[in-house]
C-alpha beads as a LAMMPS data file, in Angstrom:
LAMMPS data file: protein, C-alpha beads

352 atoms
351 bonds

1 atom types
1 bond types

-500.0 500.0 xlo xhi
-500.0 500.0 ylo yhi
-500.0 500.0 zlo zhi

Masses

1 110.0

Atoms # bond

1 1 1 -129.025 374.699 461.002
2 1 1 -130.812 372.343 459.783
3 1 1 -131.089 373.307 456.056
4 1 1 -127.060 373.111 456.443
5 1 1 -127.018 370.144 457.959
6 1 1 -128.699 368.184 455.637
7 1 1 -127.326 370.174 452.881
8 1 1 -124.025 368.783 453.805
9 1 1 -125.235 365.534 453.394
10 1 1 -127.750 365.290 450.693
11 1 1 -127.572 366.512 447.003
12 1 1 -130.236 369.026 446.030
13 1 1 -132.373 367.306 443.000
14 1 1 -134.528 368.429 440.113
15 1 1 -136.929 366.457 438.580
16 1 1 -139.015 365.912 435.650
17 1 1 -141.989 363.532 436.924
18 1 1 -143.350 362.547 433.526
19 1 1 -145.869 360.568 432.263
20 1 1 -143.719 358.305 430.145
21 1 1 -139.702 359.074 431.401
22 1 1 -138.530 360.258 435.098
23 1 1 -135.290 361.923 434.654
24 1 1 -133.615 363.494 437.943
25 1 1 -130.828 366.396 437.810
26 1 1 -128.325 366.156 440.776
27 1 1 -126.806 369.441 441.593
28 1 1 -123.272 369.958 440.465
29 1 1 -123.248 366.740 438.307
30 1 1 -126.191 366.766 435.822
31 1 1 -128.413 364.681 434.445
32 1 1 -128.178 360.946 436.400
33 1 1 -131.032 359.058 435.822
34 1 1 -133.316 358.845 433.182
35 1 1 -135.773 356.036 433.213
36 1 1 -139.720 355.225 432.321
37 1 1 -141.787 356.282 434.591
38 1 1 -143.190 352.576 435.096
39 1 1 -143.735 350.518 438.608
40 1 1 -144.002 346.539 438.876
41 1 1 -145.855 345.331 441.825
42 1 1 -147.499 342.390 443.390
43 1 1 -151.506 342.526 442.860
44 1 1 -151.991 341.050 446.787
45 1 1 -149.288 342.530 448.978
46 1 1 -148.382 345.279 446.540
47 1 1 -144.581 344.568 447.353
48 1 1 -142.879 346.445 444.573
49 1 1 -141.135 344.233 442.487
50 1 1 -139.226 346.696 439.574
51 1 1 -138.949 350.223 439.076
52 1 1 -137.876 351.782 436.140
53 1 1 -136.877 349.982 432.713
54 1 1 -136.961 346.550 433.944
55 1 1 -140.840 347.487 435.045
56 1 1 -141.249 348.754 431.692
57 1 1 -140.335 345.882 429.788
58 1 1 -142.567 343.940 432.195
59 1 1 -146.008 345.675 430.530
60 1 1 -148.515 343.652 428.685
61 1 1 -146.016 340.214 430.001
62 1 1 -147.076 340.006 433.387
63 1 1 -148.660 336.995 435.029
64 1 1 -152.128 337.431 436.636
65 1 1 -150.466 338.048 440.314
66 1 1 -148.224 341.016 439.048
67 1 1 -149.225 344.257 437.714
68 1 1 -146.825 346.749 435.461
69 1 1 -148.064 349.641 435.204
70 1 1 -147.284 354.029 434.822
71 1 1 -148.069 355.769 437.664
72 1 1 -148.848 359.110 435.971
73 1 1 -151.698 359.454 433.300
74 1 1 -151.925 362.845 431.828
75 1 1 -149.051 363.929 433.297
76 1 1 -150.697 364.018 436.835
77 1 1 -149.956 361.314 439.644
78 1 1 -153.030 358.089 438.872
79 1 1 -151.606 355.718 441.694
80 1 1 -150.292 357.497 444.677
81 1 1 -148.454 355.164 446.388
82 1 1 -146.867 353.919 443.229
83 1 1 -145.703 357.338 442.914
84 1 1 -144.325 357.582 446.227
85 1 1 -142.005 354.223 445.806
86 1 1 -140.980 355.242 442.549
87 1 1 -139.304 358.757 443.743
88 1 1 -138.264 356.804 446.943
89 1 1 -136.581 354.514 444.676
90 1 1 -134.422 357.318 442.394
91 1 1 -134.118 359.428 445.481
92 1 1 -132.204 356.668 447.794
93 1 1 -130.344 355.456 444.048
94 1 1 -128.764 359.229 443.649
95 1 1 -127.671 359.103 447.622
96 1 1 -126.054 355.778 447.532
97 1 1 -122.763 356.826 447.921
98 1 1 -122.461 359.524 450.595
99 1 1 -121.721 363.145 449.208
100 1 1 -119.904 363.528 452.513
101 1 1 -117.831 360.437 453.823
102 1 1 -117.426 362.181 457.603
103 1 1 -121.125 362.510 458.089
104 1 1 -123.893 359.838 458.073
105 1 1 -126.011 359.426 454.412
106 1 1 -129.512 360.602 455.101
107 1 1 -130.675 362.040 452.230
108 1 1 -133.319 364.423 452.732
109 1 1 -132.637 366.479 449.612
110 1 1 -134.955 369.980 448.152
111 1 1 -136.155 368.891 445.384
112 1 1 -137.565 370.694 442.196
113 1 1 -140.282 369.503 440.312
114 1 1 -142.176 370.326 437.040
115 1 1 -145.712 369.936 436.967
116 1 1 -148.196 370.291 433.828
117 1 1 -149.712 374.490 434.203
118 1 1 -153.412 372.784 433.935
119 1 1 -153.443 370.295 437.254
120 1 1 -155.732 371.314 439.800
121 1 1 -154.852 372.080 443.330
122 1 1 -155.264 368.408 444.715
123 1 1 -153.289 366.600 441.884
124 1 1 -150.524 369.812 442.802
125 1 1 -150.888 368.413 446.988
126 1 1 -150.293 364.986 445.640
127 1 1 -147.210 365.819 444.195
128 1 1 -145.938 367.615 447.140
129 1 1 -147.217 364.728 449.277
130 1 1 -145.467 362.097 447.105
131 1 1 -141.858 364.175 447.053
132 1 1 -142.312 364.441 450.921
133 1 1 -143.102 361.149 451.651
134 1 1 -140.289 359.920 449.308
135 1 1 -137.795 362.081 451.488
136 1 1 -137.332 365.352 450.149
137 1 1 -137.371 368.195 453.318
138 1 1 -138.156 370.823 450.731
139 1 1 -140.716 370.063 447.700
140 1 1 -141.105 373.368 444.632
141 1 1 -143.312 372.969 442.046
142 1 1 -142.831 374.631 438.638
143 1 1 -145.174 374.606 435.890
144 1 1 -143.369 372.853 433.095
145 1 1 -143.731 375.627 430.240
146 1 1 -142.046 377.942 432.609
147 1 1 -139.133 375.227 433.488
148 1 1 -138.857 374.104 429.906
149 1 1 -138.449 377.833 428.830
150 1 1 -135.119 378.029 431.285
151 1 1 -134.251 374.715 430.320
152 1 1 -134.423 376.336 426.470
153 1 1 -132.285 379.234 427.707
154 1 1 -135.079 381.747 426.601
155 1 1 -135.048 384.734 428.357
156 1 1 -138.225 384.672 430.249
157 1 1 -137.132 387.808 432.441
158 1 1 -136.990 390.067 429.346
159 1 1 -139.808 392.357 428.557
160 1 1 -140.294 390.380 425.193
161 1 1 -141.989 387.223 424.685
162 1 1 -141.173 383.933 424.638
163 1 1 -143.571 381.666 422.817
164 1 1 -142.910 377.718 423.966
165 1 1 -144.376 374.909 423.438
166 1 1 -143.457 371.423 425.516
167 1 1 -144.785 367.997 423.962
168 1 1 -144.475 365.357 426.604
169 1 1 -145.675 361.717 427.126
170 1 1 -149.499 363.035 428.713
171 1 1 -149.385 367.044 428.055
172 1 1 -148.689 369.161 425.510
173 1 1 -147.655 372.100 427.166
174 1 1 -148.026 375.305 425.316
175 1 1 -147.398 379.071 426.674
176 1 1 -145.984 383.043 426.463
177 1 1 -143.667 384.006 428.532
178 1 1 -142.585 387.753 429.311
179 1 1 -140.894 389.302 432.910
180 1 1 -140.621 385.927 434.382
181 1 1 -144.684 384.980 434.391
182 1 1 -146.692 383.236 432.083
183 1 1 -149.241 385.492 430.450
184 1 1 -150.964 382.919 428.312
185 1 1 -151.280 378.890 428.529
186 1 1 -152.876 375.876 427.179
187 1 1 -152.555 372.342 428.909
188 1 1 -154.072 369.823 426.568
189 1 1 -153.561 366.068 427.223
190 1 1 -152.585 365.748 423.845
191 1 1 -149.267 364.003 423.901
192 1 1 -147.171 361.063 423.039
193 1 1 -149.461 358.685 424.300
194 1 1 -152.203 359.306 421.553
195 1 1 -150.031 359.779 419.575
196 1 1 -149.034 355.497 420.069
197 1 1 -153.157 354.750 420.545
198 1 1 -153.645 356.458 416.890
199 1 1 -150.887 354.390 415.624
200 1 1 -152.700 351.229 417.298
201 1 1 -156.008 352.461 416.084
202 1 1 -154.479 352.934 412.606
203 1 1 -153.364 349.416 412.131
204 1 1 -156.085 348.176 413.832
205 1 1 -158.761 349.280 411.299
206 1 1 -156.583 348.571 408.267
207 1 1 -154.396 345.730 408.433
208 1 1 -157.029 344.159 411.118
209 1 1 -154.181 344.058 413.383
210 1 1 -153.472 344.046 417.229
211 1 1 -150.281 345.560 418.648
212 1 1 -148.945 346.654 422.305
213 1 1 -148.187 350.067 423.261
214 1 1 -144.878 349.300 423.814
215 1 1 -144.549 348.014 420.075
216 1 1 -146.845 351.533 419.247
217 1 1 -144.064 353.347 420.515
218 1 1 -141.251 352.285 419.382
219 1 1 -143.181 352.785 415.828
220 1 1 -143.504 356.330 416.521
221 1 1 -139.539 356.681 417.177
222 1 1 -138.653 354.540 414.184
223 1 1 -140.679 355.662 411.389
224 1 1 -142.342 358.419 413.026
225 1 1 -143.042 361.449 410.989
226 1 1 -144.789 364.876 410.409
227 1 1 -144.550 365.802 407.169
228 1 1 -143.222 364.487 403.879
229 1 1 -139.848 364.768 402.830
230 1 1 -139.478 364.709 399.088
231 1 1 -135.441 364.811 399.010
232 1 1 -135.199 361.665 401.242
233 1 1 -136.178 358.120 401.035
234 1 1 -139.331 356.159 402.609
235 1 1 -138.461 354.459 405.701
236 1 1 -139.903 351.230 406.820
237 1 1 -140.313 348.965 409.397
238 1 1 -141.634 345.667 409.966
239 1 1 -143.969 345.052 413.051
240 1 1 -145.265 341.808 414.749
241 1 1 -148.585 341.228 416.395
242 1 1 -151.644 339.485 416.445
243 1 1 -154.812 339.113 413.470
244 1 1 -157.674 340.062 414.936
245 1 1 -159.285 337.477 412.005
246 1 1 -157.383 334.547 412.663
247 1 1 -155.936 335.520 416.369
248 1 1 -152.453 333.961 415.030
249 1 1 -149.457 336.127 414.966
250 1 1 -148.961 338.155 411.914
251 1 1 -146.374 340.322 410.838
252 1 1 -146.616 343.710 408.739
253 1 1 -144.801 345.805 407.008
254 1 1 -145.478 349.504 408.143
255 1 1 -144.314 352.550 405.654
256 1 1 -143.587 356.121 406.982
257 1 1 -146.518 357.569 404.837
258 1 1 -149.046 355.153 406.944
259 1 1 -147.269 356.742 410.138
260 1 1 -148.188 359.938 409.450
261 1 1 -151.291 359.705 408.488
262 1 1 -152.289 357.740 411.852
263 1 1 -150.342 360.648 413.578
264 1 1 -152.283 363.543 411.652
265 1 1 -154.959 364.190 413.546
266 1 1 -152.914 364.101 417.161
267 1 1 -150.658 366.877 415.746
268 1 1 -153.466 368.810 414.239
269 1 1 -154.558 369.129 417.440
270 1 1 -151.171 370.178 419.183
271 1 1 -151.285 372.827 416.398
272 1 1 -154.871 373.959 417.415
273 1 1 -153.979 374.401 421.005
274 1 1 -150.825 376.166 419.695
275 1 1 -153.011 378.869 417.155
276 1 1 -155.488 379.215 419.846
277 1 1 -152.671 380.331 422.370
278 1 1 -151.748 382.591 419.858
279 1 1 -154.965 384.126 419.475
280 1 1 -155.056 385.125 423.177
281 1 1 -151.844 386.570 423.113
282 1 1 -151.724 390.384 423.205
283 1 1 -150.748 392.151 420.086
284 1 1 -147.552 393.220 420.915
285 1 1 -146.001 390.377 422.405
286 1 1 -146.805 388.434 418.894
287 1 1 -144.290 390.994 417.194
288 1 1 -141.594 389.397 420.068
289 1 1 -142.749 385.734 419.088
290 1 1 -142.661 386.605 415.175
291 1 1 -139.347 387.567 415.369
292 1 1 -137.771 385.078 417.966
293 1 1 -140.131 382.386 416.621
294 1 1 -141.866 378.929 418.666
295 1 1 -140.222 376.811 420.466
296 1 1 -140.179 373.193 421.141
297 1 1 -138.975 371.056 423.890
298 1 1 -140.163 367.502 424.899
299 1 1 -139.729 364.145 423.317
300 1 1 -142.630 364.735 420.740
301 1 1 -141.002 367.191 419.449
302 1 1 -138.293 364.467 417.991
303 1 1 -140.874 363.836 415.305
304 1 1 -139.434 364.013 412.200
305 1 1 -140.607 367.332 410.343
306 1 1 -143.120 367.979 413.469
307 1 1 -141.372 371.845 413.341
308 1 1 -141.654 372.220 409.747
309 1 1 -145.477 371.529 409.890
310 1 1 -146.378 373.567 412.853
311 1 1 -144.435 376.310 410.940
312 1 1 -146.043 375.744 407.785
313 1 1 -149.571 375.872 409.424
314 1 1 -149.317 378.285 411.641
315 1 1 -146.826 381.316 409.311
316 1 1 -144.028 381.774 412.214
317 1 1 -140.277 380.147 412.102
318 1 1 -140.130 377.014 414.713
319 1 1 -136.914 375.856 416.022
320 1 1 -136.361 372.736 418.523
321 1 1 -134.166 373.016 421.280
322 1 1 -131.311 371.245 421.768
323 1 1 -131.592 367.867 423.211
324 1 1 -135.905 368.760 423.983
325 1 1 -136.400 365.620 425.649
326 1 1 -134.110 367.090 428.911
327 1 1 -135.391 370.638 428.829
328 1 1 -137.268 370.461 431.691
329 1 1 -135.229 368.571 433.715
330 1 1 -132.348 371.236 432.385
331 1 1 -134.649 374.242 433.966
332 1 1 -135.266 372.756 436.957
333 1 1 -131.140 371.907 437.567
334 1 1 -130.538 375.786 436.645
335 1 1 -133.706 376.649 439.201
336 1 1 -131.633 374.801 442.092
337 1 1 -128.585 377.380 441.466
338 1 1 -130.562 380.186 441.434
339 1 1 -133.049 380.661 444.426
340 1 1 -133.990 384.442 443.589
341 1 1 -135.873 382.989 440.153
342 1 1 -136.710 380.146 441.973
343 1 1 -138.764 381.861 444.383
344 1 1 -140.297 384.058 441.902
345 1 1 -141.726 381.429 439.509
346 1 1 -142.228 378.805 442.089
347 1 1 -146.514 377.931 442.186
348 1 1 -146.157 376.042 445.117
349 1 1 -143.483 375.073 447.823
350 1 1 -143.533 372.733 451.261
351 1 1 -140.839 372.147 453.653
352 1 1 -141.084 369.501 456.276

Bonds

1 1 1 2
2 1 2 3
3 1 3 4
4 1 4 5
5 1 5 6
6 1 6 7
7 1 7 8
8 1 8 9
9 1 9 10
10 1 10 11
11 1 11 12
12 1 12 13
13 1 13 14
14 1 14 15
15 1 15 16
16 1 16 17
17 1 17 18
18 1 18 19
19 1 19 20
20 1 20 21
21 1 21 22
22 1 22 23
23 1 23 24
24 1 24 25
25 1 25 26
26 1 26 27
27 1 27 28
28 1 28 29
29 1 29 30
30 1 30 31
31 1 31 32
32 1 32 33
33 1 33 34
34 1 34 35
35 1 35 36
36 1 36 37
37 1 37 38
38 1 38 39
39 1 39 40
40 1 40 41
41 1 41 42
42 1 42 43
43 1 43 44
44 1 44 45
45 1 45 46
46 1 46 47
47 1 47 48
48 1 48 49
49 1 49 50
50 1 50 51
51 1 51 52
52 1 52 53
53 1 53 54
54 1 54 55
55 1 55 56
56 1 56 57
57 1 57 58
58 1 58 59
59 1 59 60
60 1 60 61
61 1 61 62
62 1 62 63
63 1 63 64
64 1 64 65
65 1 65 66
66 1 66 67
67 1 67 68
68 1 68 69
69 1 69 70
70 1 70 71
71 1 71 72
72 1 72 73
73 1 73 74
74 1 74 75
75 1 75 76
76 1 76 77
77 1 77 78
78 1 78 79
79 1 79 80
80 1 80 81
81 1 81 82
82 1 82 83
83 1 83 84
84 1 84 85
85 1 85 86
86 1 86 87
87 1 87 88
88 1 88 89
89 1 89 90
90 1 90 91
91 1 91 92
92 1 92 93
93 1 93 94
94 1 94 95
95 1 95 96
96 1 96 97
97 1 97 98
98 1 98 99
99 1 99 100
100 1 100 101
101 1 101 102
102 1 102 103
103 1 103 104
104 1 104 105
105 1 105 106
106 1 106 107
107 1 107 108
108 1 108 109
109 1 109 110
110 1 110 111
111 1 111 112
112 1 112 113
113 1 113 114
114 1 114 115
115 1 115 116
116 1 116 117
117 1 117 118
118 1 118 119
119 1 119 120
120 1 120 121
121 1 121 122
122 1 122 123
123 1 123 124
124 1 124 125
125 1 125 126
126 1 126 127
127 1 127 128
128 1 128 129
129 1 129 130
130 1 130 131
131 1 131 132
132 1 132 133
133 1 133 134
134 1 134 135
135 1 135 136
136 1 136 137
137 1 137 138
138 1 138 139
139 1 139 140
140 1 140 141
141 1 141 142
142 1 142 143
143 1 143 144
144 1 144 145
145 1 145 146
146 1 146 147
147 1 147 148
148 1 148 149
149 1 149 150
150 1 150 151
151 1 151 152
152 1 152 153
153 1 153 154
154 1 154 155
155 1 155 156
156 1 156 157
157 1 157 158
158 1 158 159
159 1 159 160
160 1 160 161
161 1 161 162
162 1 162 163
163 1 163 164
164 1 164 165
165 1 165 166
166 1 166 167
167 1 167 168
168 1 168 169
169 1 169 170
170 1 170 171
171 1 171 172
172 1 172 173
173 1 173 174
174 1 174 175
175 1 175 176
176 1 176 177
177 1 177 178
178 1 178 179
179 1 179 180
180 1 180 181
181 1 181 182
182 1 182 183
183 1 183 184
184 1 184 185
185 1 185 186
186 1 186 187
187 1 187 188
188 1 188 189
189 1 189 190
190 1 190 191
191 1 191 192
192 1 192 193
193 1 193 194
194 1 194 195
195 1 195 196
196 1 196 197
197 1 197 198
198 1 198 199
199 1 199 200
200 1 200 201
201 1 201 202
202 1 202 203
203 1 203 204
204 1 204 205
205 1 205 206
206 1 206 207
207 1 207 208
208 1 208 209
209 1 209 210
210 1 210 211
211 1 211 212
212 1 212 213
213 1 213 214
214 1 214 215
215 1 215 216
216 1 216 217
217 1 217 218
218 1 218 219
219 1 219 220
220 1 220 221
221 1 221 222
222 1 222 223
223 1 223 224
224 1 224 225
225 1 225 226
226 1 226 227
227 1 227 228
228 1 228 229
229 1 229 230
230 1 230 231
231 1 231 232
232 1 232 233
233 1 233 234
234 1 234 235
235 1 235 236
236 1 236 237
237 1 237 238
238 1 238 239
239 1 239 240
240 1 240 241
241 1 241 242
242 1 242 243
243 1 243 244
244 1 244 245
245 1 245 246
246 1 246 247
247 1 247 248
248 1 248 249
249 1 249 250
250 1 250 251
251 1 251 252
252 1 252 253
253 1 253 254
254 1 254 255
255 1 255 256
256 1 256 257
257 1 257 258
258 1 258 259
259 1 259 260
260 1 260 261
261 1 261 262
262 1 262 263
263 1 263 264
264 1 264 265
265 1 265 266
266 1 266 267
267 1 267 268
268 1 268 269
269 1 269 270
270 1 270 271
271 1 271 272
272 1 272 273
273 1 273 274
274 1 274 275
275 1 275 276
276 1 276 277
277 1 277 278
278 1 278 279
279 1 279 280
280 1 280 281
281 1 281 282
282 1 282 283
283 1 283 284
284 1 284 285
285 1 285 286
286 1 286 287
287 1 287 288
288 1 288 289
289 1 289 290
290 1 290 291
291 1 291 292
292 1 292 293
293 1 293 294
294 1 294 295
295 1 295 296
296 1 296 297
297 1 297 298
298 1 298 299
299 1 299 300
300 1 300 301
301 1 301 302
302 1 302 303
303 1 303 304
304 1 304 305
305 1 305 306
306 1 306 307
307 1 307 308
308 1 308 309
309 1 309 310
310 1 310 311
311 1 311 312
312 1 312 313
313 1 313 314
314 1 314 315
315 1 315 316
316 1 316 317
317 1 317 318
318 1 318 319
319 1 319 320
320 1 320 321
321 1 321 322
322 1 322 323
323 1 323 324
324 1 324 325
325 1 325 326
326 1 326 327
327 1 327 328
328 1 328 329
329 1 329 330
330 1 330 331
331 1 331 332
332 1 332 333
333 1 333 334
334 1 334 335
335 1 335 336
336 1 336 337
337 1 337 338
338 1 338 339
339 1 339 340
340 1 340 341
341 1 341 342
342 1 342 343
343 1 343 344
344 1 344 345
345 1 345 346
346 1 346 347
347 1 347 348
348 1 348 349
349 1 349 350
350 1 350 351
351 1 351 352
């Protein structure tokens, strides 16, 4: 009764807690929010003052008696109760207008939520505890490979593997799938966000120049790229920061080529983690991932020529999925419809 009850009155969620974008999946309409994962508070009374993209365009402006800040490093919850008031926040947002208009709006919704494969059992708990405490009477944690892959539309319950690899904002996210388990992973926190400190680093050392991670950022979506294209012209953009020499502002002009080499040594890494996974894979599972090839998912994965390098390093075809930034948040939507695979690839659940 009380499953149906508030079933009646709340709309089942999935979620993709990320280090760098929150997006939420409301059962029966899709995709509804999609914002950074970013909280703005006061430093004293720690009043929350923005959520979202207003918090996000708050970091690195602040004054000293407000902080902007992510709540997730690495993929895994750094400031609990920022956490907390951020899924409060997109929780109560999805359930402002009631799904029922006869019955009361309490939304106490069962919520699905992709978690990097490599957390340990307390960052798992504070995940639960955050979901709970936000308002959710059911909390089921998926490891993201697995939710990506269903977000992917691989078929993970087929006795041949699935080979996928998710690039995120803190995790890279790399695994085989076969009969609905993961047989091999690798978590490395290896992700967007060194991918923006190289770029930083980068300029720093050769232009002697000082730039936010905000302006690192939208580098890497601009001009960001993998490998060279020969058949297409250089792009460029023009940044604005700060001389280290003179501390006046200074502007520079950036070229693709100078993107990619800061961003080398982040993806040669991803790649590592990749032929390492590969190396642990049994023998005839490769044969299934030869022929069906790697997959990626995740915003990194938007990298200009990022497939065509992994492909040319590591001899396999590499496709992205369609739209890889929403794959997990895809999975977990299609995990809400289907509670048989939910309960078999669930890692950890909590009702209240």
């Amino acid at each position: 009764m009380f499953d149906l009850f508030f079933g009646l009155v709340s709309h089942d969620l999935g979620i993709d807690l990320g280090t760098a974008n929150t997006l939420v999946y409301v059962r029966g309409k899709g995709i509804m929010i999609r914002e950074p994962s970013a909280v703005a508070r006061q430093k004293k009374t720690k009043q929350i003052v923005a959520i979202g993209t207003e918090a996000k365009r708050m970091i690195g402006k602040t004054p000293q008696t407000i902080e902007a800040f992510r709540p997730l490093k690495d993929g895994v919850i750094a400031d609990f109760d920022a956490a907390a008031a951020m899924l409060s926040y997109y929780i109560q947002l999805v359930h402002r207008q009631p799904k029922n208009k006869f019955l009361p709006n309490i939304p106490r919704p069962k919520v699905v939520i992709g978690i990097p494969s490599g957390v340990t059992d307390v960052e798992r708990r504070a995940v639960q505890e955050a979901a709970i405490m936000a308002g959710a009477r059911e909390a089921y944690l998926i490891e993201e490979p697995m939710v990506a892959a269903i977000g992917a539309g691989l078929p993970i319950q087929e006795s041949s593997g699935s080979f996928i690899c998710d690039i995120g904002g803190g995790t890279s996210e790399i695994a085989v799938l076969n009969l609905g388990g993961i047989v091999v992973n690798r978590s490395i926190r290896i992700a967007g966000d060194e991918m923006d400190e190289a770029i930083s680093a980068f300029l720093r050392l050769k232009y002697s120049f000082l730039i936010g991670e905000q302006t690192a950022e939208e580098i890497k979506k601009t001009i960001g790229s993998a490998y060279p294209t020969h058949n297409q012209a250089e792009r460029h953009t023009v940044v604005r920061g700060r001389d280290i020499e003179t501390g006046l502002p200074k502007s520079v002009r950036v070229s693709e080529s100078e993107v990619r080499e800061a961003l080398t040594p982040v993806i040669d890494s991803i790649i590592e983690g990749i032929s390492e996974t590969i190396e642990e894979t049994p023998p005839e599972l490769v044969g299934d991932i030869m022929e069906r090839g790697i997959v990626l998912a995740g915003g990194g994965s938007l990298i200009r020529g990022i497939d065509r390098k992994i492909a040319d390093m590591i001899k396999m075809p590499v496709w992205v999925t369609d739209d890889p930034q929403t794959a997990v948040v895809r999975g977990c939507g299609k995990l809400l419809d289907d509670s048989v695979l939910l309960g078999k690839v669930k890692v950890a659940a909590r009702k209240i």
